[in-house]
VOPAGU-2260 file (C-alpha; in pm, 1 decimal, decimal comma):
REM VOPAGU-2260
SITE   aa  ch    i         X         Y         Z
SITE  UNK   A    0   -7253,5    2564,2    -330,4
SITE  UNK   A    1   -7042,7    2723,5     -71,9
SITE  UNK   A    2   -6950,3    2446,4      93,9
SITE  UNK   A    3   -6802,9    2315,7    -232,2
SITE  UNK   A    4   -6640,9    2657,7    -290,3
SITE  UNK   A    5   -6499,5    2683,5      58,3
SITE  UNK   A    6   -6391,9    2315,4     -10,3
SITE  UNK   A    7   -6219,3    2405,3    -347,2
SITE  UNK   A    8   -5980,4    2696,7    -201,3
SITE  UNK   A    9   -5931,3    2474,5      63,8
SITE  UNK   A   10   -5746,2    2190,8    -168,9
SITE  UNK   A   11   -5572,5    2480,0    -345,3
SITE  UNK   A   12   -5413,0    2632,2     -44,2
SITE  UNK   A   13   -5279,6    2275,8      63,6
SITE  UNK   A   14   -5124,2    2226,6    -265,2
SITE  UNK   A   15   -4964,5    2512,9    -286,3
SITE  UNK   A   16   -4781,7    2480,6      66,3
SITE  UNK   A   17   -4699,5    2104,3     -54,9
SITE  UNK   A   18   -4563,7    2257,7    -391,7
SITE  UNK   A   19   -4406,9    2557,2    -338,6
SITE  UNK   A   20   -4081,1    2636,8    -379,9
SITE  UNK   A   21   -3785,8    2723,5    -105,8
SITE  UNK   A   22   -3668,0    3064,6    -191,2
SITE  UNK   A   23   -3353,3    3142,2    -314,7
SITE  UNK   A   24   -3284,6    3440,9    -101,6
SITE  UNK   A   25   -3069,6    3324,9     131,3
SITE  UNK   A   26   -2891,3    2974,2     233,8
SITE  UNK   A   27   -3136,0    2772,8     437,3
SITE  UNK   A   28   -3101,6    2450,4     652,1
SITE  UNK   A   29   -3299,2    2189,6     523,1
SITE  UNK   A   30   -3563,7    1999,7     668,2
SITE  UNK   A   31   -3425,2    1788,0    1007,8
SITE  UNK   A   32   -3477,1    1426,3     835,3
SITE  UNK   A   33   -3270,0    1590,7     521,6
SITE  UNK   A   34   -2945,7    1705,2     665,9
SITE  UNK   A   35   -2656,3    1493,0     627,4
SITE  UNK   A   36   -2453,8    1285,8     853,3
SITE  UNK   A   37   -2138,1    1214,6     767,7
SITE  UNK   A   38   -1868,7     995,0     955,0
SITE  UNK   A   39   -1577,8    1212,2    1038,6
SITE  UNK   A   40   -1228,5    1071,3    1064,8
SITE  UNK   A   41    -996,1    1351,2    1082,4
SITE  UNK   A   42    -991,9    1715,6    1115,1
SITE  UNK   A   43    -768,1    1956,2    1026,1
SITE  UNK   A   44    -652,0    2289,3    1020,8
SITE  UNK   A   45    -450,1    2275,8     701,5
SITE  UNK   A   46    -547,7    2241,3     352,2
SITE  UNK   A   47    -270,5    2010,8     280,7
SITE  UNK   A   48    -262,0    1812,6     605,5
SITE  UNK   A   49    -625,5    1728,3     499,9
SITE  UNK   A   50    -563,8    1688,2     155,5
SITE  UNK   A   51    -255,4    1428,8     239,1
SITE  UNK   A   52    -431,6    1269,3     580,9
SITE  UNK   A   53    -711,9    1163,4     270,4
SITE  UNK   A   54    -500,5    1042,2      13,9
SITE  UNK   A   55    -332,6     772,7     342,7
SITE  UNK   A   56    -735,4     691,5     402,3
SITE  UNK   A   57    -794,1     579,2      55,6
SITE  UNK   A   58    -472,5     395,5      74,0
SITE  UNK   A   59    -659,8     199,9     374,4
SITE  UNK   A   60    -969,2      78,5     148,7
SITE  UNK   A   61    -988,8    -221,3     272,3
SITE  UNK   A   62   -1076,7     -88,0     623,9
SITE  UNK   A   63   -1326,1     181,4     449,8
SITE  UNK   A   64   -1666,9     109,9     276,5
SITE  UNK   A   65   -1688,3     400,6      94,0
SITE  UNK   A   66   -1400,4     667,9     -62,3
SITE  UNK   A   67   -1243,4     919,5     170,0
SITE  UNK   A   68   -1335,3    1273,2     112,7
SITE  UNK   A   69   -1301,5    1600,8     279,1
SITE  UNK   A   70   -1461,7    1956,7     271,4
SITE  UNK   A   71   -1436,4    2315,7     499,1
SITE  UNK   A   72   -1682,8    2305,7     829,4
SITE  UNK   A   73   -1719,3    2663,5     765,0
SITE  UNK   A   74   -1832,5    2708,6    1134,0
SITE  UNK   A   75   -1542,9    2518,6    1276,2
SITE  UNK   A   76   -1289,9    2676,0    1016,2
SITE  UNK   A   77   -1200,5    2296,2     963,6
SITE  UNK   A   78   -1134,9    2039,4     716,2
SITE  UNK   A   79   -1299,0    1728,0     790,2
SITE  UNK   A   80   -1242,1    1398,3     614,8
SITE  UNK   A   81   -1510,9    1196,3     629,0
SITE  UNK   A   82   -1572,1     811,9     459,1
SITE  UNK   A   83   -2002,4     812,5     424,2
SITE  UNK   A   84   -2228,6    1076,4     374,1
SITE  UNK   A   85   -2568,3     967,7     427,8
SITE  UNK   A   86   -2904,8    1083,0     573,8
SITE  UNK   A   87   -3007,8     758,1     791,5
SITE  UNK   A   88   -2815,4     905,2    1126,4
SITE  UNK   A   89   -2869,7     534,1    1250,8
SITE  UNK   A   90   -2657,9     430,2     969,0
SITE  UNK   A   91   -2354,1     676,4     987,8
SITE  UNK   A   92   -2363,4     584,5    1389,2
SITE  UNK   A   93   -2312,9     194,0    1337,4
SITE  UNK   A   94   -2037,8     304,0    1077,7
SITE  UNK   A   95   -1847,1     538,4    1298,3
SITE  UNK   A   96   -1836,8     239,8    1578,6
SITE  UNK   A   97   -1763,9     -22,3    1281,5
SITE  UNK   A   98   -1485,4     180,2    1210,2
SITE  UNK   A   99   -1343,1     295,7    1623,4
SITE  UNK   A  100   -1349,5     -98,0    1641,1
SITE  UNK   A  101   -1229,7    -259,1    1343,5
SITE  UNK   A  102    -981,2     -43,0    1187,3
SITE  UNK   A  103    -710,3     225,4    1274,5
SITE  UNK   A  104    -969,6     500,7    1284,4
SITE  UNK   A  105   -1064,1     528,4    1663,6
SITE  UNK   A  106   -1194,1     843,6    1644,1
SITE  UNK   A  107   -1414,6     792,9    1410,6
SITE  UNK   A  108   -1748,6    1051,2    1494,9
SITE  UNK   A  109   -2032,4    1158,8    1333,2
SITE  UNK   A  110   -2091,1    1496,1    1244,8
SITE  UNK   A  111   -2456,0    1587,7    1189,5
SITE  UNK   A  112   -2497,7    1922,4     969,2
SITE  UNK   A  113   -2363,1    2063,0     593,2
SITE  UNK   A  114   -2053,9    2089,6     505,7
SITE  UNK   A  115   -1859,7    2316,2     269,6
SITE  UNK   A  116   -1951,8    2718,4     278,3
SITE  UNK   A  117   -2336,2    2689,4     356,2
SITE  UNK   A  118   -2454,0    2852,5     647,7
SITE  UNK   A  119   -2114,0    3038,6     758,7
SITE  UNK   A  120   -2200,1    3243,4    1051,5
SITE  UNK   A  121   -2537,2    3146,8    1076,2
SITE  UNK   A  122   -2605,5    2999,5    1402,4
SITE  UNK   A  123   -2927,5    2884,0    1257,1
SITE  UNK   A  124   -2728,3    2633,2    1052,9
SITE  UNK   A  125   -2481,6    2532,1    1271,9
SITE  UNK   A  126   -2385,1    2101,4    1272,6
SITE  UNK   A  127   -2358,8    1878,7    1579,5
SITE  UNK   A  128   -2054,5    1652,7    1593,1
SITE  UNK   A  129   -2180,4    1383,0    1768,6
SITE  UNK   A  130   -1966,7    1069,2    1994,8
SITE  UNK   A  131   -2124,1     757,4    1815,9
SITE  UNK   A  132   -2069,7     568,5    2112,4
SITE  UNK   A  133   -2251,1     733,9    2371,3
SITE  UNK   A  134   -2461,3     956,2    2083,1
SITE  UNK   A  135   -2437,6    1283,7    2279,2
SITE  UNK   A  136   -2287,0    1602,7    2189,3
SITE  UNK   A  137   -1903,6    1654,7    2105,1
SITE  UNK   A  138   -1808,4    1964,9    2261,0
SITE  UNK   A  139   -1544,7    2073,7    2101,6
SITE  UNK   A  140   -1304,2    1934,5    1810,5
SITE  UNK   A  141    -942,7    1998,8    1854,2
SITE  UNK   A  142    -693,7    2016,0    1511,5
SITE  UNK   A  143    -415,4    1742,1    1547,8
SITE  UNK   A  144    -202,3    2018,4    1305,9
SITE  UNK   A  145    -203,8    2219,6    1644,6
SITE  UNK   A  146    -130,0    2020,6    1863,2
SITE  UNK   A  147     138,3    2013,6    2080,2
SITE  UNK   A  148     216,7    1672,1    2223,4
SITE  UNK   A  149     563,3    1528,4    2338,1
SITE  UNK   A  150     778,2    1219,2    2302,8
SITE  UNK   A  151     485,5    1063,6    2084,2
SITE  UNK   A  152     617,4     925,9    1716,6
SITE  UNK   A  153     497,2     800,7    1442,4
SITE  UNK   A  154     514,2     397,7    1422,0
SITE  UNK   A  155     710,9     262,5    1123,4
SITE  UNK   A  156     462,4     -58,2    1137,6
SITE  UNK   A  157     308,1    -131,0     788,0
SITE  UNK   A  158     -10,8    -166,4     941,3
SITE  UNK   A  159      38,2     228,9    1067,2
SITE  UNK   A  160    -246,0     459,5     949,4
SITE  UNK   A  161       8,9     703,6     742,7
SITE  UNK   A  162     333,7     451,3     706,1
SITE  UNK   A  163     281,7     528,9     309,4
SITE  UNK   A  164     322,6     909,1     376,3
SITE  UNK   A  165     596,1    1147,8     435,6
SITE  UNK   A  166     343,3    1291,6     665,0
SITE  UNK   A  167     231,8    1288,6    1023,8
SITE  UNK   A  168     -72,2    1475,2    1049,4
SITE  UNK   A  169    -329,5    1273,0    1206,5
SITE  UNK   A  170    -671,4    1298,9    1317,9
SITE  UNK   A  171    -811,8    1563,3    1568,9
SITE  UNK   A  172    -877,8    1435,4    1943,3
SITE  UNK   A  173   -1251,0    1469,3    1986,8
SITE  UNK   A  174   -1325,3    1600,5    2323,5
SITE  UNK   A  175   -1711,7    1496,5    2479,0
SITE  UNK   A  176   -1921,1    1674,1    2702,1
SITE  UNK   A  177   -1988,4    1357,2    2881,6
SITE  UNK   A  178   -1697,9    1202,1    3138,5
SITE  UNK   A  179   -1545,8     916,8    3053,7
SITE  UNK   A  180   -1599,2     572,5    3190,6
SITE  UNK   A  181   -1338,7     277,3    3213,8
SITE  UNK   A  182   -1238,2     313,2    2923,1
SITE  UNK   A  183   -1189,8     603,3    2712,2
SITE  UNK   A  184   -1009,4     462,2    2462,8
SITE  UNK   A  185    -973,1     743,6    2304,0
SITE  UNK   A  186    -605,2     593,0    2320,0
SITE  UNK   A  187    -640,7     675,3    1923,0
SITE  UNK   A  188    -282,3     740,3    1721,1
SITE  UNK   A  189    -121,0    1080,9    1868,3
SITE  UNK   A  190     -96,9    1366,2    1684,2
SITE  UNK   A  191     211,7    1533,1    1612,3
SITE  UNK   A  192     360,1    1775,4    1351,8
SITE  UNK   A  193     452,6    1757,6     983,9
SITE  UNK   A  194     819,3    1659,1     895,3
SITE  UNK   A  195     967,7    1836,1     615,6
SITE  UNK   A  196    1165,8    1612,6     372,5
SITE  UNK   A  197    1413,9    1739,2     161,3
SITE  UNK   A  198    1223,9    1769,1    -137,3
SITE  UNK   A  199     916,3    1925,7     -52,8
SITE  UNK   A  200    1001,1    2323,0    -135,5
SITE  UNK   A  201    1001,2    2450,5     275,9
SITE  UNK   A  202    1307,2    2676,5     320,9
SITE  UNK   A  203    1530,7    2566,2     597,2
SITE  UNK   A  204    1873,0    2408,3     730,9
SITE  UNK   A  205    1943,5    2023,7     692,5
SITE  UNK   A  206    1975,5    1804,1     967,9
SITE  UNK   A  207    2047,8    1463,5     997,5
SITE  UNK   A  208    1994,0    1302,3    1391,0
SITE  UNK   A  209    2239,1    1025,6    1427,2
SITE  UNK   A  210    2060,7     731,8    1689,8
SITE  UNK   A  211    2260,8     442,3    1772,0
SITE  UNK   A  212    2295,3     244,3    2031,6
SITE  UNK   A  213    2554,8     327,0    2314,2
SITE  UNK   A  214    2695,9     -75,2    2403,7
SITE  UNK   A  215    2775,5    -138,5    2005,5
SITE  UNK   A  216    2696,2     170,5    1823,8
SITE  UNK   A  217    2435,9     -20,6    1601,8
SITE  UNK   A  218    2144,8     227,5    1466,2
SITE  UNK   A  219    1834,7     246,5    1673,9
SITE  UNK   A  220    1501,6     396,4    1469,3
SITE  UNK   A  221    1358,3     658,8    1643,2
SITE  UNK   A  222    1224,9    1025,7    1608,1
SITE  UNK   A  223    1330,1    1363,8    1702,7
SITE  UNK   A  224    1144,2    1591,7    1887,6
SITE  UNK   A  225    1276,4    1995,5    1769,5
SITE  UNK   A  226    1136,9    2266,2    2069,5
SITE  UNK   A  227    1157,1    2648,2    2006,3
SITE  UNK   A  228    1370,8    2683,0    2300,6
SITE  UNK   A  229    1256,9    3063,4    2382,6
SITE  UNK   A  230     870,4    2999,7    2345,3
SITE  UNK   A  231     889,0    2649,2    2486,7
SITE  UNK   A  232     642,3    2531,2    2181,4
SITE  UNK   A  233     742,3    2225,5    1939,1
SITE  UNK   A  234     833,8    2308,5    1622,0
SITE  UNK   A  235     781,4    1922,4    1493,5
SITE  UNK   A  236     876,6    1579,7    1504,9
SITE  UNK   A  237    1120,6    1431,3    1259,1
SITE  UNK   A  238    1298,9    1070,6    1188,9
SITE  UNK   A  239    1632,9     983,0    1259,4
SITE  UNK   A  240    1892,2     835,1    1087,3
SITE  UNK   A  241    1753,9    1036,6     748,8
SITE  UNK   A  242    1882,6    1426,3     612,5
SITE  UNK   A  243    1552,9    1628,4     711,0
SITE  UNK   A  244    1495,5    1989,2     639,0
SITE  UNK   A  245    1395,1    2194,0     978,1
SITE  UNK   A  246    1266,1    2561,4     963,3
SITE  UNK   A  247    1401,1    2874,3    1142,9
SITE  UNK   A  248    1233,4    2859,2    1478,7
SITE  UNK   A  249    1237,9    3263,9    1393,7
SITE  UNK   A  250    1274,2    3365,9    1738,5
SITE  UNK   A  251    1515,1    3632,7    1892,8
SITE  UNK   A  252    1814,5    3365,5    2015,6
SITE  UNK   A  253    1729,4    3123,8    1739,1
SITE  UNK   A  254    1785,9    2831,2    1968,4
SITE  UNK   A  255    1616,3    2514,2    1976,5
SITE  UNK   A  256    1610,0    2199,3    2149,5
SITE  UNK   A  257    1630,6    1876,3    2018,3
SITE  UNK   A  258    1465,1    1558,9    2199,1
SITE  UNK   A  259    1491,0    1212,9    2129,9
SITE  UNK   A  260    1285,3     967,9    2378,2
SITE  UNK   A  261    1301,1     637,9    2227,4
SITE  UNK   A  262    1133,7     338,5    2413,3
SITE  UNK   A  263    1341,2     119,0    2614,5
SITE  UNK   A  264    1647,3     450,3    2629,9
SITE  UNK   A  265    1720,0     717,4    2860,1
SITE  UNK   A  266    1592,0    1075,2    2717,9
SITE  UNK   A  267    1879,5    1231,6    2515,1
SITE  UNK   A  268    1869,9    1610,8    2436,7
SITE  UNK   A  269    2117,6    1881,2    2295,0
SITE  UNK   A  270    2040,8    2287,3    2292,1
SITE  UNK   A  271    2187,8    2425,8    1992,8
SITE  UNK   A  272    2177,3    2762,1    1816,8
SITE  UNK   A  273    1984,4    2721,8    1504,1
SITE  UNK   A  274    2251,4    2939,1    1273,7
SITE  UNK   A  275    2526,4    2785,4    1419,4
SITE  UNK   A  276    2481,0    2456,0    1548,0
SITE  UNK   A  277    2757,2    2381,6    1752,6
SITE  UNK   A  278    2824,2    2096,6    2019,8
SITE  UNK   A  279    3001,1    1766,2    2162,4
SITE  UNK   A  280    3098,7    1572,9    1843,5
SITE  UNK   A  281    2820,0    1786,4    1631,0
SITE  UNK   A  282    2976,2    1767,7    1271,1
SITE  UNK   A  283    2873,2    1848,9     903,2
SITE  UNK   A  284    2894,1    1599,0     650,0
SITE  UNK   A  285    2980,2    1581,6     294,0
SITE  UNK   A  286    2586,9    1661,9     171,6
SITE  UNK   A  287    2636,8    1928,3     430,7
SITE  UNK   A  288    2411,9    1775,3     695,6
SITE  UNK   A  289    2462,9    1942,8    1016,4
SITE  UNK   A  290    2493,6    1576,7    1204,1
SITE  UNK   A  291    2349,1    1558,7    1600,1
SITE  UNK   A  292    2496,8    1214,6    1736,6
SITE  UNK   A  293    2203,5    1044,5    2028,5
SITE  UNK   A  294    2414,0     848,0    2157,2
SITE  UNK   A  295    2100,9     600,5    2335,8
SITE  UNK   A  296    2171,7     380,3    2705,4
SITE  UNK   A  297    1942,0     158,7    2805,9
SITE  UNK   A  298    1699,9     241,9    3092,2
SITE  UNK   A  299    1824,6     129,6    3439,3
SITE  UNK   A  300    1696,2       0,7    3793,3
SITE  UNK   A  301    1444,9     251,1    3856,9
SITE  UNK   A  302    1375,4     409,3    3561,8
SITE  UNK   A  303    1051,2     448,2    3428,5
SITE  UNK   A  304     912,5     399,2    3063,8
SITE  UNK   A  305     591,6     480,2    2919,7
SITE  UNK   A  306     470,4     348,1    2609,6
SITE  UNK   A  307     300,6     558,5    2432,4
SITE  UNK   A  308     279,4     365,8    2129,0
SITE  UNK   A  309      60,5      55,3    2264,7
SITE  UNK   A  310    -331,3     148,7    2182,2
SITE  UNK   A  311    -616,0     -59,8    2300,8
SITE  UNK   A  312    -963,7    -173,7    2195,4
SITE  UNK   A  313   -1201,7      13,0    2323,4
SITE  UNK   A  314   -1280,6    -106,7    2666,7
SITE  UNK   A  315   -1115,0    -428,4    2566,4
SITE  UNK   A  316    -768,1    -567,8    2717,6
SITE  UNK   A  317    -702,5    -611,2    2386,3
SITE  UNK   A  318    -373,2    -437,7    2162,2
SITE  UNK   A  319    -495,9    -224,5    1840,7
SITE  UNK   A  320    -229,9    -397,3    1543,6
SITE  UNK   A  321     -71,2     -40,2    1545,3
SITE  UNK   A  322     111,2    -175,4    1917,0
SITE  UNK   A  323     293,5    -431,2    1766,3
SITE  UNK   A  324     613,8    -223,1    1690,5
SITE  UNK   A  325     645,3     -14,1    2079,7
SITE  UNK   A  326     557,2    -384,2    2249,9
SITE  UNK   A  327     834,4    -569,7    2029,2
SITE  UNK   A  328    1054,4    -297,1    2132,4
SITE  UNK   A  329     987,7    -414,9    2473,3
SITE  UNK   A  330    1044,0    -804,1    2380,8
SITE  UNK   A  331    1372,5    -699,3    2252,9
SITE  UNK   A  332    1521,8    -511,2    2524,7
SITE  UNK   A  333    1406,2    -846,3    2778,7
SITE  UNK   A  334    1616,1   -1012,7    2529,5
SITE  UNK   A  335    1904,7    -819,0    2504,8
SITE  UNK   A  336    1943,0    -772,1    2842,0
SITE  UNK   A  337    1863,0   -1144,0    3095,1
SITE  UNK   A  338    1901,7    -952,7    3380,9
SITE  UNK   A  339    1615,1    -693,8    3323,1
SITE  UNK   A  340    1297,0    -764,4    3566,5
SITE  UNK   A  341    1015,3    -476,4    3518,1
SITE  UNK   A  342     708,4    -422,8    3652,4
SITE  UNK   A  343     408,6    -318,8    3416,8
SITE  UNK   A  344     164,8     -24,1    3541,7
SITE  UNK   A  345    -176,0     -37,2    3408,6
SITE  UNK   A  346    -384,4     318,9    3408,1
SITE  UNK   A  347    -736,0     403,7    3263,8
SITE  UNK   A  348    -916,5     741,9    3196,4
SITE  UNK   A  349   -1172,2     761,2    3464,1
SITE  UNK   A  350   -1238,8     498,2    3755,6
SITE  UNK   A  351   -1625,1     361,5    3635,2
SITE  UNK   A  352   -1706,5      48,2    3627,2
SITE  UNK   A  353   -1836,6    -140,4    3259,7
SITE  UNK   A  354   -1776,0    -348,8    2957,1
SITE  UNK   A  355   -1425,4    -524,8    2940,0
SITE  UNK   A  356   -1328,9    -708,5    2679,4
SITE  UNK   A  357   -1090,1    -994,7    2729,5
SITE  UNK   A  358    -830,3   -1191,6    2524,5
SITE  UNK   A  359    -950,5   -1493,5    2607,3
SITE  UNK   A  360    -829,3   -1806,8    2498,9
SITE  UNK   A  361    -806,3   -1716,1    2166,3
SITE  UNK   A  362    -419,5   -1605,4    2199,8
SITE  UNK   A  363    -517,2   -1248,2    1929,6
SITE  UNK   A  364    -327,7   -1022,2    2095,4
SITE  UNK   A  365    -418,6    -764,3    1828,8
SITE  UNK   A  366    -764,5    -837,6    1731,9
SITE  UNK   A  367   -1112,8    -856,7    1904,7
SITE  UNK   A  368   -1187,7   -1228,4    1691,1
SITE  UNK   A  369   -1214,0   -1454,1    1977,0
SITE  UNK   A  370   -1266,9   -1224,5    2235,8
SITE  UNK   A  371   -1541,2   -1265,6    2517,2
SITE  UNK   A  372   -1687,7   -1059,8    2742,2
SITE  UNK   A  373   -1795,8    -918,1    3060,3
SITE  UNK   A  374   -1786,3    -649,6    3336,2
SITE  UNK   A  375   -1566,6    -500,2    3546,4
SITE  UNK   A  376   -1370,2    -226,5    3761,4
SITE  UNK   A  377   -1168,2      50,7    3601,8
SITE  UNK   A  378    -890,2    -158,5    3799,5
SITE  UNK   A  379    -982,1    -503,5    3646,1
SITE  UNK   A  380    -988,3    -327,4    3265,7
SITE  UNK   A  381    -638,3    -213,2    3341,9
SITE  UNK   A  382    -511,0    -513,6    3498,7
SITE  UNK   A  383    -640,6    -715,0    3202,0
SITE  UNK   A  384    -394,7    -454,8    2969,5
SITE  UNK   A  385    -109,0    -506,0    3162,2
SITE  UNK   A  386    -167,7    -897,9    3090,9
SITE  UNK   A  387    -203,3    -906,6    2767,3
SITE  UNK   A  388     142,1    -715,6    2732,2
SITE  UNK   A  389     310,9    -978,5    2944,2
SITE  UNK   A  390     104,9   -1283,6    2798,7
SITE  UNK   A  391     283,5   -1164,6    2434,3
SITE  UNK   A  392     604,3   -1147,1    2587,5
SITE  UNK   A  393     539,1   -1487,3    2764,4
SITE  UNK   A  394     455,0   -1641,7    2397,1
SITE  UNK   A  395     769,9   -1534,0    2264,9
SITE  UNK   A  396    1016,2   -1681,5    2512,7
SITE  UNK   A  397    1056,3   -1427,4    2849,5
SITE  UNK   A  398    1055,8   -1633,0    3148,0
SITE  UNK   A  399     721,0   -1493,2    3324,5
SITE  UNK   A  400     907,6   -1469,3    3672,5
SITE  UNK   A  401    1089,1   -1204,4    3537,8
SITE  UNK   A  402     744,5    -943,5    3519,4
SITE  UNK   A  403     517,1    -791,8    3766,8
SITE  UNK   A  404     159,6    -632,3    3728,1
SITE  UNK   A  405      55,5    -320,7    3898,8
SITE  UNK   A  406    -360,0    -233,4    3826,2
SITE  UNK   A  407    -446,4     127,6    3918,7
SITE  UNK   A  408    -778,5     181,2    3686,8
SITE  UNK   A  409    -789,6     573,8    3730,1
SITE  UNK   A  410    -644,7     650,0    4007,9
SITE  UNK   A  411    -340,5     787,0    3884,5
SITE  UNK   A  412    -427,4    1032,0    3574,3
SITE  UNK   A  413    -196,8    1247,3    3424,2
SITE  UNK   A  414    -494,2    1471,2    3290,7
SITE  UNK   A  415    -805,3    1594,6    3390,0
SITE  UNK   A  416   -1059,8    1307,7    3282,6
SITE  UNK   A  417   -1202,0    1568,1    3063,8
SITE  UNK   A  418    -956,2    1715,3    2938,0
SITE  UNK   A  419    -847,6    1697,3    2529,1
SITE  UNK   A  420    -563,3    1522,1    2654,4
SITE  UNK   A  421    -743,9    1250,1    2822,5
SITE  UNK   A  422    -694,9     992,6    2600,3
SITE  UNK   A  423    -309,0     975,9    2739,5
SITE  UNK   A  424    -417,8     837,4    3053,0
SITE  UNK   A  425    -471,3     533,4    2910,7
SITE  UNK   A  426    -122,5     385,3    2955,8
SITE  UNK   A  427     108,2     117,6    3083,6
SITE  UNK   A  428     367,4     206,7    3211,9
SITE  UNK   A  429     721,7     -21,8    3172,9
SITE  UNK   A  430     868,7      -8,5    3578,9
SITE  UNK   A  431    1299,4    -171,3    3540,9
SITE  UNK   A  432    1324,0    -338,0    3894,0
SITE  UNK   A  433    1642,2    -507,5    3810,6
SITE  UNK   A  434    1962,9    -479,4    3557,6
């Protein structure tokens, strides 16, 4: 009879663990196998860089599977937009690389916690962003709304991630506690500042940055960098050729620098006072634009281009389709000028050997179909980026005598291999020999 007693409280004990109810007291992290993974594609600082970085995403559904979305890390004091919530972690992994491959989001991570208000300050409940590539630990997650990078614009190409938007905010640089190898492709779209159209309520002067070409005065597209002159910080990057509104840099000599770096030009810059904007053949107009001529030369023997705006596959020799625009820049100044001979520098993040994905035979100089591949030195990966540049221009009538290739892999970085800033050592670099 006791045994059966004994056996009795025994079955009731075990139910009621299995049964009971979480308490309500306080916020709790759920079980490991319940918390949700979702695939992060941006994150930002501010509400409405979020808010308009999402409504560009959902313009790109055919690259998406599911609806883009974003909500506060509360522990990161970030927005982040993310495109699957889901609590397979295998299946938000094979998502995020789906999506650093296939589509304009190279950046693509996984973040591994809740989102929205739960668990703020708790360490207890703190989320792991995690690199879906290598599946460790993301250190730290950097804001592209604060970031501070030069002579990088926004491409005008209709395959561009935000070419629908009067916005530039783009997805934060995701920095890994693990060094990179050949390729750290985190050659993902820059990130830059917002413009400020006329329209959009933000107090300020109007500007309107005249670029056209020196030889025939014909209008060259291109963007403006503005620099708080005192501080030395960028105030943000705006397009030329269109009125824009520009804030008070609100510093004690109110004078700022403007900077246009288009590809394939000398770097022009003017230093103006920002209540009185004064200078060489600086003018108003009749909408009361205060008009900054750039007037743009050509580079020349010597000179030294980089092109920030070609992106590659990861580890592949391969363009991303958001290149096409910077490389047909390049086409275009061959053509314009039959006595240009350049040499092209190839540079990778880090000097390790693995995967490199080649163009093949299958001529897609902007997509992996076709591809094969193999392995390789850091020096071979960028040697095979430099050729894929010059095979394009080859295809579309430059004489291939007129080009050199130059294959460094890592040898020449302009940051740290770890830095958040890494992802700009992936580069080639345009070298005029002769003009």
């Amino acid at each position: 009879m006791k045994t059966l007693f004994f056996a009795l409280v025994g079955i009731f004990l075990t139910n009621s663990v299995l049964f009971a109810r979480p308490s309500k007291c306080c916020n709790q992290q759920p079980a490991f196998d319940a918390i949700p993974n979702y695939v992060v594609i941006g994150a930002f600082a501010v509400h409405k860089n979020a808010t308009r970085f999402t409504l560009n995403a959902n313009r790109l559904s055919n690259q998406l599977k599911g609806k883009a979305e974003y909500q506060l890390n509360a522990n990161r004091n970030l927005y982040y937009v993310y495109v699957l919530v889901t609590p397979d972690r295998e299946e938000a992994l094979n998502e995020a690389n789906r999506l650093r491959s296939e589509s304009q989001f190279s950046d693509t991570w996984v973040y591994h916690g809740a989102l929205g208000n739960l668990g703020e300050g708790d360490p207890s409940t703190l989320g792991v962003d995690i690199n879906p590539e290598t599946e460790k630990k993301i250190e730290s997650v950097s804001p592209s709304d604060n970031a501070s990078v030069s002579n990088q614009s926004i491409l005008n190409d209709t395959e561009n991630l935000l070419s629908s938007s009067n916005t530039n905010a783009l997805p934060a640089t995701v920095t890994t506690g693990t060094g990179a190898g050949v390729n750290d492709s985190a050659a993902g779209a820059p990130a830059s500042t917002e413009n400020s159209t006329l329209d959009d309520g933000v107090e300020g002067k109007r500007f309107l940055f005249s670029l056209y070409r020196a030889v025939d005065n014909a209008k060259v597209e291109g963007d403006v960098d503005v620099i708080n002159t005192e501080r030395a910080k960028k105030v943000g990057t705006y397009k030329g050729n269109t009125p824009v509104k520009i804030s008070s840099p609100g510093s004690k000599t109110n004078e700022v620098t403007f900077v246009c770096e288009v590809f394939g030009y000398r770097k022009v810059q003017h230093s103006v006072n920002y209540n009185e904007p004064a200078g060489e053949n600086i003018s108003v107009d009749a909408e009361q634009n205060v008009v900054v001529p750039f007037e743009l030369v050509r580079l020349q023997k010597g000179d030294i281009a980089v092109m920030y705006n070609v992106y590659f596959f990861k580890d592949a020799g391969v363009m991303r389709p958001e290149s096409r625009f910077e490389v047909n820049s390049l086409l275009d100044m061959l053509k314009e000028n039959p006595n240009y001979k350049i040499k092209l520098h190839g540079h990778t993040n880090g000097g390790a050997a693995g995967k490199i994905i080649s163009m093949g035979e299958s001529k897609n100089f902007f997509s992996l179909t076709g591809t094969k591949e193999s392995m390789g030195s850091a020096k071979k990966l960028s040697e095979e980026r430099t050729n894929v540049i010059k095979e394009y221009l080859i295809a579309n009538g430059i004489d291939p005598s007129r080009m050199q290739l130059k294959a460094w892999g890592g040898k020449r970085p302009l940051h740290d291999k770890h830095s958040t800033r890494a992802q700009e050592n992936v580069r080639v670099e345009v070298e005029i020999l002769e003009d």
